[in-house]
ZAMARGU-4260 file (C-alpha; in steps of 0.2 Angstrom, whole numbers, plus 5000, padded with zeros to 4 digits):
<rodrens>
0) 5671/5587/5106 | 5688/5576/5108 | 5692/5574/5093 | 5711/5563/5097 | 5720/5556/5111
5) 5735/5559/5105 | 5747/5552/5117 | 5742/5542/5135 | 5758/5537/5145 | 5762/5528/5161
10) 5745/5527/5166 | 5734/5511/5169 | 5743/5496/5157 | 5748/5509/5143 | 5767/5513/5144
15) 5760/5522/5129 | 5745/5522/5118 | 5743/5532/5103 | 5730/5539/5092 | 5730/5527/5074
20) 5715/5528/5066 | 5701/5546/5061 | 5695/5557/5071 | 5682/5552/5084 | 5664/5558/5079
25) 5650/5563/5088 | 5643/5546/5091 | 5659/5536/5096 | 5660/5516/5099 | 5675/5509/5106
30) 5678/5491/5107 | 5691/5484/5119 | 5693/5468/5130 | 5691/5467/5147 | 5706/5472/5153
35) 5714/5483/5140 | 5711/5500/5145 | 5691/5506/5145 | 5692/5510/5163 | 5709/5519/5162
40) 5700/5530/5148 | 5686/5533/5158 | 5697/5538/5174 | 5706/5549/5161 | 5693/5559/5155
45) 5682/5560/5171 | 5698/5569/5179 | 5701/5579/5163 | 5681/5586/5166 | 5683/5590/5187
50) 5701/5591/5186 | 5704/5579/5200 | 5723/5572/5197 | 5719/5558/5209 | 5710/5550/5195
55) 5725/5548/5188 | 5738/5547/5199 | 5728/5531/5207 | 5729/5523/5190 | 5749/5525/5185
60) 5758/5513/5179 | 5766/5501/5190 | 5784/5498/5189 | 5782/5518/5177 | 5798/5526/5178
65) 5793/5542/5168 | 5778/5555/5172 | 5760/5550/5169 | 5755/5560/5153 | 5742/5564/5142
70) 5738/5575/5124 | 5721/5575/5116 | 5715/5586/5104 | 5698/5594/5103 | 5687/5599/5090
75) 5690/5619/5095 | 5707/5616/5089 | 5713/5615/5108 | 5725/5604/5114 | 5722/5599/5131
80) 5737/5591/5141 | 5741/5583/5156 | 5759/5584/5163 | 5768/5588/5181 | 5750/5579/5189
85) 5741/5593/5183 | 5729/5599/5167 | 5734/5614/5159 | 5717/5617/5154 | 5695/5610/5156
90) 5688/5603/5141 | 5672/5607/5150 | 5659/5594/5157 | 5660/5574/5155 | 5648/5564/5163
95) 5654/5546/5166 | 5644/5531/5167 | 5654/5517/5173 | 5657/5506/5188 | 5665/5521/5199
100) 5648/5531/5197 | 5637/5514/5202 | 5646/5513/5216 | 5649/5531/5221 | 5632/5535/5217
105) 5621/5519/5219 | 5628/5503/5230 | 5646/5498/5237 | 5641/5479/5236 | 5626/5477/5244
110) 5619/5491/5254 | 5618/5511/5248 | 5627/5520/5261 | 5627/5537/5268 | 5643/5541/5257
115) 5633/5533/5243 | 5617/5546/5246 | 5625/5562/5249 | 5636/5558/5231 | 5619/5556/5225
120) 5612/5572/5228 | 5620/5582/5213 | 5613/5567/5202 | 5596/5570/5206 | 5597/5588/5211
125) 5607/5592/5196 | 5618/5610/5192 | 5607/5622/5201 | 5605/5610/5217 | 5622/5608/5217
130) 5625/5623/5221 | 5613/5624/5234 | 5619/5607/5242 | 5639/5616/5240 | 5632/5632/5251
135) 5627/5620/5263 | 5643/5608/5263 | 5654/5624/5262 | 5648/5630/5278 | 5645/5613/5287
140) 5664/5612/5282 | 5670/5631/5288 | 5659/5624/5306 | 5668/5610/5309 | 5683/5622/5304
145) 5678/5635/5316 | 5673/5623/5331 | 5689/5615/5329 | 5698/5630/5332 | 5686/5635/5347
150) 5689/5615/5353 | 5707/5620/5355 | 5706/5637/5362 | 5697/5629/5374 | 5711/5613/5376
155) 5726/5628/5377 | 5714/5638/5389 | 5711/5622/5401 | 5728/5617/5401 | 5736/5632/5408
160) 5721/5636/5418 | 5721/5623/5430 | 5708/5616/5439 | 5695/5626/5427 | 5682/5615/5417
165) 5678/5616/5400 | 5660/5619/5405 | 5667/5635/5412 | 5678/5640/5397 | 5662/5653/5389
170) 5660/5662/5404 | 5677/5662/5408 | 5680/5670/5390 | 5666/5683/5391 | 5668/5689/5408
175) 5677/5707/5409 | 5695/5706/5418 | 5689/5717/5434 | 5702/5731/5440 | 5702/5725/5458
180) 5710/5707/5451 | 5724/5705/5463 | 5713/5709/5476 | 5698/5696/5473 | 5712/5683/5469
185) 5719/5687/5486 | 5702/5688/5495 | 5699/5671/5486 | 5713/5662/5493 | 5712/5670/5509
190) 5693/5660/5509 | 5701/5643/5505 | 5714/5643/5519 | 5698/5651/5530 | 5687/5635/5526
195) 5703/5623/5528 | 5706/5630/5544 | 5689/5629/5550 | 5693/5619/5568 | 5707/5630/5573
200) 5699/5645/5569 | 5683/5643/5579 | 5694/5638/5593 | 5708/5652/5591 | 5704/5669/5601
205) 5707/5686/5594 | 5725/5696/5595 | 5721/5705/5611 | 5725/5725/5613 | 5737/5733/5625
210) 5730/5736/5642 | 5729/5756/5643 | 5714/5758/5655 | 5712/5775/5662 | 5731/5778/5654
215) 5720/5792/5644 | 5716/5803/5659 | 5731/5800/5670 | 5737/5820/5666 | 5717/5822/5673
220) 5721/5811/5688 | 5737/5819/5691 | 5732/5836/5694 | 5717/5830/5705 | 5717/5834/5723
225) 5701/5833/5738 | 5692/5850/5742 | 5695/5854/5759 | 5708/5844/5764 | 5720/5854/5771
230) 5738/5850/5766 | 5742/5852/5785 | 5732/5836/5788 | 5741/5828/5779 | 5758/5833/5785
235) 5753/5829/5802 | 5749/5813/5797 | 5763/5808/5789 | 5775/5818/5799 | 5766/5806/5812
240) 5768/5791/5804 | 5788/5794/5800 | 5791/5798/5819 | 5785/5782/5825 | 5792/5772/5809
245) 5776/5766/5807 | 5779/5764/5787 | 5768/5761/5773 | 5757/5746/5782 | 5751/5758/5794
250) 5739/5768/5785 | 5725/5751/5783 | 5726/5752/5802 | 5723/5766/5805 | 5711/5769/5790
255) 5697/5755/5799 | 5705/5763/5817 | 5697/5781/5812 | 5682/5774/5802 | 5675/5763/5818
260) 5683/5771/5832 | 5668/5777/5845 | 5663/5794/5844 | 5674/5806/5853 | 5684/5792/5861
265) 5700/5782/5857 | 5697/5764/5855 | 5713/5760/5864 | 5712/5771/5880 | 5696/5775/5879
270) 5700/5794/5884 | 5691/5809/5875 | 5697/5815/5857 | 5687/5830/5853 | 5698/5844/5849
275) 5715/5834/5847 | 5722/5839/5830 | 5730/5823/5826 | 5714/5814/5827 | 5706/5828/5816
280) 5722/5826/5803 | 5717/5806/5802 | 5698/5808/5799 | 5703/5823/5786 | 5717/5812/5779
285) 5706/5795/5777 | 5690/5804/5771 | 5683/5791/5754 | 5686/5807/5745 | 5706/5805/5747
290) 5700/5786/5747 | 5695/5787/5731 | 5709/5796/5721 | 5720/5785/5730 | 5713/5771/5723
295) 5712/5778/5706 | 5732/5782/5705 | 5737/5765/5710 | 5725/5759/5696 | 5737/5769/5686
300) 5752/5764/5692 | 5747/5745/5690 | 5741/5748/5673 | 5760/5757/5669 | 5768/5744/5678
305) 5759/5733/5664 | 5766/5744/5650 | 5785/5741/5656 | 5796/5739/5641 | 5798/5721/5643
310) 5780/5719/5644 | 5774/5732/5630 | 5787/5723/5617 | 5782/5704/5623 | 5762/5710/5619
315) 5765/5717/5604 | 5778/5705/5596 | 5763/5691/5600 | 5752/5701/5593 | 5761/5703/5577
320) 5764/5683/5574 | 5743/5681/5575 | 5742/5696/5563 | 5753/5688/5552 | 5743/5672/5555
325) 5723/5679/5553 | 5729/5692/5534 | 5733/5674/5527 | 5716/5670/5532 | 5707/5685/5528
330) 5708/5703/5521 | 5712/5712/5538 | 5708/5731/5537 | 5730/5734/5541 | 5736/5726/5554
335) 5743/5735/5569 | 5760/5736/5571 | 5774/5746/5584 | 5790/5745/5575 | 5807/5748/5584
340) 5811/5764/5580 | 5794/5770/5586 | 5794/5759/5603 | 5808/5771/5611 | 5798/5787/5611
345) 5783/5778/5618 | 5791/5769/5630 | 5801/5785/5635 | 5782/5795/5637 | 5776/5780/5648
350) 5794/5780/5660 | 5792/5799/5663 | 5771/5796/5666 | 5778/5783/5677 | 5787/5795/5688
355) 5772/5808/5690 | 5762/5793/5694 | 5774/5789/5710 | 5776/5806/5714 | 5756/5807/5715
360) 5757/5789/5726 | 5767/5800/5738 | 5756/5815/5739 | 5740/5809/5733 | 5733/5828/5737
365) 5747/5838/5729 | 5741/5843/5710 | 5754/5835/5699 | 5758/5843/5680 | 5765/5835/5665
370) 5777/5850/5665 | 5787/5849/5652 | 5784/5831/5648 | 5766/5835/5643 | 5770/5830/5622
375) 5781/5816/5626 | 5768/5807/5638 | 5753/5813/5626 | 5762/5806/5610 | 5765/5788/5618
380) 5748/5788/5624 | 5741/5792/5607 | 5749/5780/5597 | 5744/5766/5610 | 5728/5772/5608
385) 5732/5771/5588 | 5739/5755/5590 | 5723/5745/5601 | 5711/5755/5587 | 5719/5745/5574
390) 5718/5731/5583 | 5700/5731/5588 | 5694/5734/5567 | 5705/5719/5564 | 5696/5709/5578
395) 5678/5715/5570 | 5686/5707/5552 | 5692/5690/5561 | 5675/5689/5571 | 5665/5691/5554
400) 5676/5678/5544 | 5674/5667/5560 | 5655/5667/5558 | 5656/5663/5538 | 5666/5649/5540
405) 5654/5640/5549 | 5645/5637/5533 | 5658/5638/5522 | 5659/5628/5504 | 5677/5623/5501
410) 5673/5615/5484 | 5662/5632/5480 | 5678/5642/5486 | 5690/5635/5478 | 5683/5636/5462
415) 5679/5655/5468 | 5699/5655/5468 | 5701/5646/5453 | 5692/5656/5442 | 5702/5671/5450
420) 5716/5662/5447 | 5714/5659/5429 | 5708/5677/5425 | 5726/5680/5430 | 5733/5669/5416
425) 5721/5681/5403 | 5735/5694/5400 | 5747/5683/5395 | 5750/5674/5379 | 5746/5658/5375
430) 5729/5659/5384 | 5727/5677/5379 | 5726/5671/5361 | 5716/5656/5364 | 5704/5670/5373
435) 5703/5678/5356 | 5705/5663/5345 | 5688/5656/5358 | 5678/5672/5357 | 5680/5674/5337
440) 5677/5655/5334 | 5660/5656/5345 | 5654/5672/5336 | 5657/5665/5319 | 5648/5647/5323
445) 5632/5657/5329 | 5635/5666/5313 | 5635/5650/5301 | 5620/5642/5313 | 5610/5656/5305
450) 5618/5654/5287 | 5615/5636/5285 | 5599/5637/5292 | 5591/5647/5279 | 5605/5638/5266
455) 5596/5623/5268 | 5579/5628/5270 | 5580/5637/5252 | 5587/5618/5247 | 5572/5610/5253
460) 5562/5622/5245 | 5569/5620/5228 | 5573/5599/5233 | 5551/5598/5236 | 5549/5603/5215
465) 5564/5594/5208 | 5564/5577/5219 | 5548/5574/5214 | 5552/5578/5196 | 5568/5568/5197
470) 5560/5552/5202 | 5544/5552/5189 | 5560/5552/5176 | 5570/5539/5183 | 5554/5528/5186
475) 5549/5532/5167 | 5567/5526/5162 | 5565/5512/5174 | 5548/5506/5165 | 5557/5508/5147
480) 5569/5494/5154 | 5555/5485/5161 | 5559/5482/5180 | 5547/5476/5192 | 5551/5488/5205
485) 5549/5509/5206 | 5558/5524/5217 | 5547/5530/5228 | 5548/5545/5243 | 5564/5553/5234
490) 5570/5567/5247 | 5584/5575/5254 | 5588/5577/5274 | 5601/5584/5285 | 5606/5570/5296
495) 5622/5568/5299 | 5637/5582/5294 | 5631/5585/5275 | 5615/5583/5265 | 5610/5568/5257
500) 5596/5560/5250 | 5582/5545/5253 | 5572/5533/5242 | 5563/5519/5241 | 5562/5503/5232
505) 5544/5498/5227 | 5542/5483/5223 | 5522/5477/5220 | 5514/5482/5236 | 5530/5484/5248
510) 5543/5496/5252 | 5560/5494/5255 | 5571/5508/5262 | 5588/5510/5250 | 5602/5506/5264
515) 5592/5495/5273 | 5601/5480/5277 | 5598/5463/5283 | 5599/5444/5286 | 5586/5439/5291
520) 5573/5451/5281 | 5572/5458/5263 | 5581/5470/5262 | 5591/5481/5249 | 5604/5465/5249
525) 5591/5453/5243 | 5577/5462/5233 | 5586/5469/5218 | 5597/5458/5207 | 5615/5465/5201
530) 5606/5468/5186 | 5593/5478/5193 | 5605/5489/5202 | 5616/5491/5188 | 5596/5496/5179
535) 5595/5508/5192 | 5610/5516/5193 | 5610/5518/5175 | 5592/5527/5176 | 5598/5537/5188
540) 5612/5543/5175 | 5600/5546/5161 | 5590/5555/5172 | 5604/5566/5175 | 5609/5570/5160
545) 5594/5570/5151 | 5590/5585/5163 | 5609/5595/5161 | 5603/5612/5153 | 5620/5610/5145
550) 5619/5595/5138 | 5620/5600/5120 | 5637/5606/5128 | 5642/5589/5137 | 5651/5572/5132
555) 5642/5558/5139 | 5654/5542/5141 | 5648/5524/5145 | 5660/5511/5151 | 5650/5492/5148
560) 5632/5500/5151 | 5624/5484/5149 | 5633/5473/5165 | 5619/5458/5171 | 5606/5467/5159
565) 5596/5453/5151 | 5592/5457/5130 | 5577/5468/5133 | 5587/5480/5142 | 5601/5478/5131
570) 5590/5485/5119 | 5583/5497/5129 | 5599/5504/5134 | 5607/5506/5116 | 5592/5515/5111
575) 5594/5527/5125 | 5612/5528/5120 | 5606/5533/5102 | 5595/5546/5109 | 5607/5556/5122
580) 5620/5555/5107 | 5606/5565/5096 | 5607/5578/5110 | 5623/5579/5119 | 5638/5589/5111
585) 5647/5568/5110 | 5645/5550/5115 | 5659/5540/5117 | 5652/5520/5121 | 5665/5508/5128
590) 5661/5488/5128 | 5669/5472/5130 | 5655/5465/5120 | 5654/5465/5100 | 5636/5461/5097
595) 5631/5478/5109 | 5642/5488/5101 | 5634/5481/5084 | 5616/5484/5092 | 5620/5502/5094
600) 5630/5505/5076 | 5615/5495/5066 | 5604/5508/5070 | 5614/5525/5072 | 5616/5539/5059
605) 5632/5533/5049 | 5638/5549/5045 | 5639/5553/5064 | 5645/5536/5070 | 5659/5530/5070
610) 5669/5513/5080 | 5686/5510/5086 | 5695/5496/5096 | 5706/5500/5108 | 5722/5487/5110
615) 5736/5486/5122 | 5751/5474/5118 | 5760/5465/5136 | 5771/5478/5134 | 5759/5492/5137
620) 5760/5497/5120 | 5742/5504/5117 | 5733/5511/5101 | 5717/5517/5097 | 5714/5509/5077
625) 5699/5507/5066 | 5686/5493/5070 | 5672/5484/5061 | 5657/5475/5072 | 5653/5465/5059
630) 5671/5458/5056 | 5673/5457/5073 | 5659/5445/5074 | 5664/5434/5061 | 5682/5432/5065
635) 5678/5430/5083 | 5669/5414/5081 | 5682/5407/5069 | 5696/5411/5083 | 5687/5406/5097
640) 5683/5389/5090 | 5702/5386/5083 | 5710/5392/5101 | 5695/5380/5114 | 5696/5364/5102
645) 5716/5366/5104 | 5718/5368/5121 | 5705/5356/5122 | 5713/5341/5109 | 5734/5347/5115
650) 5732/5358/5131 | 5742/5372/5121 | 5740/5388/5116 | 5736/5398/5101 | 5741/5415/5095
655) 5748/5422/5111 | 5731/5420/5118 | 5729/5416/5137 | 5721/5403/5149 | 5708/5418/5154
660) 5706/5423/5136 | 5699/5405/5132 | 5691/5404/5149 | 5682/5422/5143 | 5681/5415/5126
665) 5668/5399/5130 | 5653/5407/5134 | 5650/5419/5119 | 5656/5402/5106 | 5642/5392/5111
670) 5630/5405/5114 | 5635/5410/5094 | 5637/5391/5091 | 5619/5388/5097 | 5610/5403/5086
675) 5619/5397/5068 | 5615/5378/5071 | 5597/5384/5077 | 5594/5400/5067 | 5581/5410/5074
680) 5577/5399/5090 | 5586/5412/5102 | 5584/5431/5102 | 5601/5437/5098 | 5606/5442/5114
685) 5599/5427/5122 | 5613/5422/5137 | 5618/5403/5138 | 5608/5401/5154 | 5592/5407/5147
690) 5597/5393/5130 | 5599/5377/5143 | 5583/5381/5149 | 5574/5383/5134 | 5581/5367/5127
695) 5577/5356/5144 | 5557/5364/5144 | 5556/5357/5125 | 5559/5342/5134 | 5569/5325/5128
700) 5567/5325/5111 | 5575/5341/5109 | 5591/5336/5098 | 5600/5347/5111 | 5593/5338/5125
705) 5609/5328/5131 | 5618/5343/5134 | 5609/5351/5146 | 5619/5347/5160 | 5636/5351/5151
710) 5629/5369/5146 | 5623/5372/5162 | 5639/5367/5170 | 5648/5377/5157 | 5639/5391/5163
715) 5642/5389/5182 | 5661/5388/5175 | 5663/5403/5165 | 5651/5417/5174 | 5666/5422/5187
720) 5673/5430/5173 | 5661/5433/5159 | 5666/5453/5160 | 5683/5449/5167 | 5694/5450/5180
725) 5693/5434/5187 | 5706/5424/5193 | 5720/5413/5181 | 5708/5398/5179 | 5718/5383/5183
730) 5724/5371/5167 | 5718/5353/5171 | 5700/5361/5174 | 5700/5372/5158 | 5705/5358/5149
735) 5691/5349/5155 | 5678/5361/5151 | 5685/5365/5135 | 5682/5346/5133 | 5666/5348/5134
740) 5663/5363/5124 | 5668/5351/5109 | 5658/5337/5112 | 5643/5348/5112 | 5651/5356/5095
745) 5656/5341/5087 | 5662/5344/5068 | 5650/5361/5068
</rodrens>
């Protein structure tokens, strides 16, 4: 129980403000003017019960040159401080009715918000729900957390992997690294310039191979001869042939002379050949036999002559810039290739094959060895061979991609390539982290889906019992206080981030939704007075409380209650202010207003109860002193009398008194002046409204009758700041009204 404040400085008007009067007691009332302080208490003490140093850091004294500070004593005998914007110890829990909790809690003018309903939910879920609703929060909290983390693994992932879409990110992360990388980012880029390329690539031929021909069997070929086919024939032919330089030409001439001339006959003399061994030389030495092999060696020699060095080198070298061309385009299986320093031994094979190959021309019967040339002529052969091998896989490879690109996708290619690409980028930092940071944030959020699931489904299990529990108390509180209207479906839900709750307003036979808001419609806005939800916030509070396990352990604090509450609630409240202070651990009662401080205190245990007023000089010197209601009440009507009839009769002012303390001053002097002329005509807490109309129903001969204009105008002019705040009124118009206030007193 807080027993002093000791010491309050630089906070809320107070420069400083010390403790000058006993001990406060379990049942505490404190009276101070609007203005002077009661919300700066209650800011101090809610912040001293959560710990919060915002409470009080939002309140410091403007213009403060020193730290905000505070020392209270408590009845352990501990001494609980505030200094360096921290508490150095919790005086345990403090629940705080004022207009922070109506608007946290209820209503932020004239709708209840989302913010408004999730702060309600430990109100009517209490300690135990609380807990519940934090499990949730925490872990609606840590998923925004983690999914902000995963939201920029995925940003650093996306922006050094270009071209890759978020949409792609999760598989990009799973996917194992392959070992072939390299080689599918190749094969993948290789695809793209493939499908770019699709026009030329249709049109372009294969790199051709190297004419060889029969070059494989020319040592076959060389050693050939014609079975009988004497060598003498062919002496005598050619022995024949040189004699009567007759030359190379001649054997055509006298190959088709031999082949038609008639049988035994020569076709120029037409004298008999049969047993002339020249003639019998040509038909042995132009048989299709000799023909043939004839034939076949100068196949072989027009294939060498193909072969030449000049022409070998200007082949290959073509071949190599298409090579060079189609790997860009596709994986080729190596290309060919005939470097310099291997071109010399071949080209040396092919001279030396070249010259058996004439000497054979010469003497197409004569069987020709490779001799000693046999390896040379065999290697460059061989590696021809080698070389067209290679070129015919790389023409099945080409022919293959030439056929896929027909029905190619570039965009499917390229992001093929992309994703390849991309992998890449996986073994380095940054986006080797953000892989990590990705794949740890998304098993954590399928974790916490799980958590909060069963997190709030054992909320709304436990919500089902104590909702409903909840709202039967606040709607008994509501009918102690006499409203016309009820909660009705009390629940919790899960839209939006965090739980909150939902009610109703019931007002006779129709519903309207708290939050609900309109202009055209009834709505929140329109159906309930400021009174009414100032009734419900305050039942809301009660029930709160009243259902704390710990409340016997609890300080209950209310700033001004009562706010737009007509006089039956009034008294309702003060008796459930009377109550909780029978059961909580202390009950500290903060007002504006005398009289409901007085309603409280008439009716309390005295031993238990007792009353303070809180004062705060211009210069922020504050105290906390002694206080009677019932002196309160007497003086009050004495000074507020003397200060309106002289600002009324010289426009000046009294006792250091202000032109908002006159202004706040009107509407309690007549209210008072109006019960002692007409004792027991108006409850005691009737309101000046509620007198004007009483007097204008008894009708004109009502002695006050005249007056009813001026009252109600009175009225009009001081609500604005009946509890305060308001603006400086301005002087000519105070005057006025102050004017008025006298005539309707007279001499009373």
């Amino acid at each position: 129980m807080l027993q002093r404040l000791n010491v309050i400085e630089e906070i809320g008007r107070f420069s400083k403000l010390t403790h000058k009067a006993e001990a406060l007691t379990r049942l505490s009332l404190i009276f101070a003017r609007n203005g002077y302080g009661k919300s700066t208490l209650c800011a101090i003490l809610r912040s001293a019960s959560d710990g919060n140093a915002s409470h009080i850091s939002a309140r410091r004294k403007l213009g403060a040159t020193g730290d905000s500070r505070v020392q209270s004593t408590w009845a352990s005998g501990a001494t609980v401080s505030f200094s360096a914007g921290k508490w150095n110890s919790c005086p345990g829990k403090i629940h705080v009715f004022d207009q922070e909790y109506v608007a946290k809690n209820l209503h932020v003018g004239d709708s209840v918000t989302r913010d408004n309903k999730r702060s309600l939910l430990p109100v009517v879920l209490g300690d135990e729900g609380v807990k519940l609703a934090d499990e949730v929060n925490r872990l609606d909290a840590e998923q925004r957390a983690v999914d902000e983390k995963r939201k920029q693994a995925i940003r650093t992932i996306t922006a050094r992997c270009k071209g890759l879409q978020e949409s792609d990110v999760d598989s990009f992360c799973k996917a194992d690294v392959p070992a072939d990388l390299a080689e599918k980012t190749k094969a993948a880029a290789q695809r793209v310039s493939l499908i770019k390329q699709a026009d030329v690539v249709k049109q372009k031929k294969n790199p051709p191979a190297l004419p060889l021909g029969g070059l494989e069997g020319a040592a076959a070929l060389l050693a050939r001869t014609i079975d009988g086919l004497g060598q003498d024939a062919v002496q005598r032919v050619q022995q024949h042939l040189a004699a009567h330089d007759l030359g190379e030409r001649a054997h055509a001439w006298l190959q088709y002379g031999t082949a038609h001339a008639p049988e035994h006959h020569c076709p120029f003399c037409a004298q008999d050949t049969i047993g002339l061994p020249l003639v019998s030389a040509y038909k042995a030495f132009f048989s299709e036999g000799l023909k043939a092999l004839k034939g076949e060696v100068d196949i072989l020699s027009d294939e060498l002559d193909k072969l030449t060095t000049e022409k070998l080198g200007a082949l290959i070298d073509a071949n190599d810039t298409e090579f060079i061309y189609w790997q860009k385009l596709c994986e080729l299986p190596g290309a060919p290739s005939l470097p310099a320093d291997e071109r010399g031994p071949v080209e040396s094979g092919l001279a030396k094959l070249r010259t058996l190959v004439s000497e054979k021309r010469a003497n197409p019967l004569e069987p020709i060895a490779l001799g000693l040339d046999s390896d040379v002529i065999c290697q460059a052969v061989q590696r021809l061979q080698v070389y067209n091998e290679g070129v015919a896989a790389c023409a099945a490879v080409i022919d293959q991609a030439r056929a896929e690109t027909a029905s190619g996708d570039l965009a499917q290619a390229e992001k093929n390539h992309t994703k390849w690409v991309a992998m890449d980028e996986r073994s380095a930092d940054p986006v080797k982290a953000a892989v990590a940071d990705y794949l740890a944030a998304d098993t954590r959020l399928s974790e916490i889906k799980t958590e909060k699931a069963a997190a709030q489904t054992t909320l709304t299990t436990y919500t089902k019992t104590t909702m409903a529990a909840r709202q039967e108390a606040v709607n008994e509180l509501l009918a102690d206080f006499g409203t016309s209207f009820r909660v009705v479906d009390a629940k919790t839900n899960f839209v939006g981030r965090e739980p909150n709750t939902e009610f109703a307003i019931e007002i006779g036979a129709h519903k309207v939704k708290a939050g609900d808001r309109s202009d055209s419609e009834p709505s929140f806005k329109t159906v309930l007075s400021a009174g009414d939800k100032t009734t419900l916030a305050l039942a809301f509070f009660l029930a709160q409380v009243t259902a704390d396990p710990k409340l016997q352990d609890a300080i209950i604090v209310f700033d001004d209650p009562f706010n737009s509450q007509d006089l039956d609630r009034q008294f309702q409240t003060t008796s459930h202010v009377r109550a909780l202070s029978g059961k909580a651990c202390q009950t500290i009662v903060l007002s504006h207003d005398p009289r409901f401080l007085q309603l409280i205190e008439k009716n309390a245990d005295g031993a238990l109860t007792r009353a303070f007023q809180l004062q705060c000089s211009d210069a922020g010197e504050g105290s906390l002193r002694a206080w009677s209601s019932a002196d309160e009440l007497k003086s009050l009507y004495i000074q507020q009398s003397e200060m309106i009839r002289e600002y009324a009769t010289h426009g000046t002012l009294l006792n250091c008194e202000t032109l908002n303390s006159i202004h706040q001053a009107i509407r309690p002097f007549l209210e008072d002046y109006l019960r002692v002329r007409f004792p027991g005509r108006f409850p005691d807490q009737a309101h000046i409204f509620e007198m004007a109309n009483a007097i204008q129903a008894a009708g004109s001969s009502d002695p006050m009758a005249q007056y009813v204009a001026d009252l109600l105008a009175l009225n009009e002019y001081t609500r604005p700041n009946m509890h305060g705040g308001g603006t400086t009124p301005v002087p000519s118009e105070l005057r006025a009204h102050c004017r008025k206030v006298v005539k309707i007193v007279g001499s009373y």
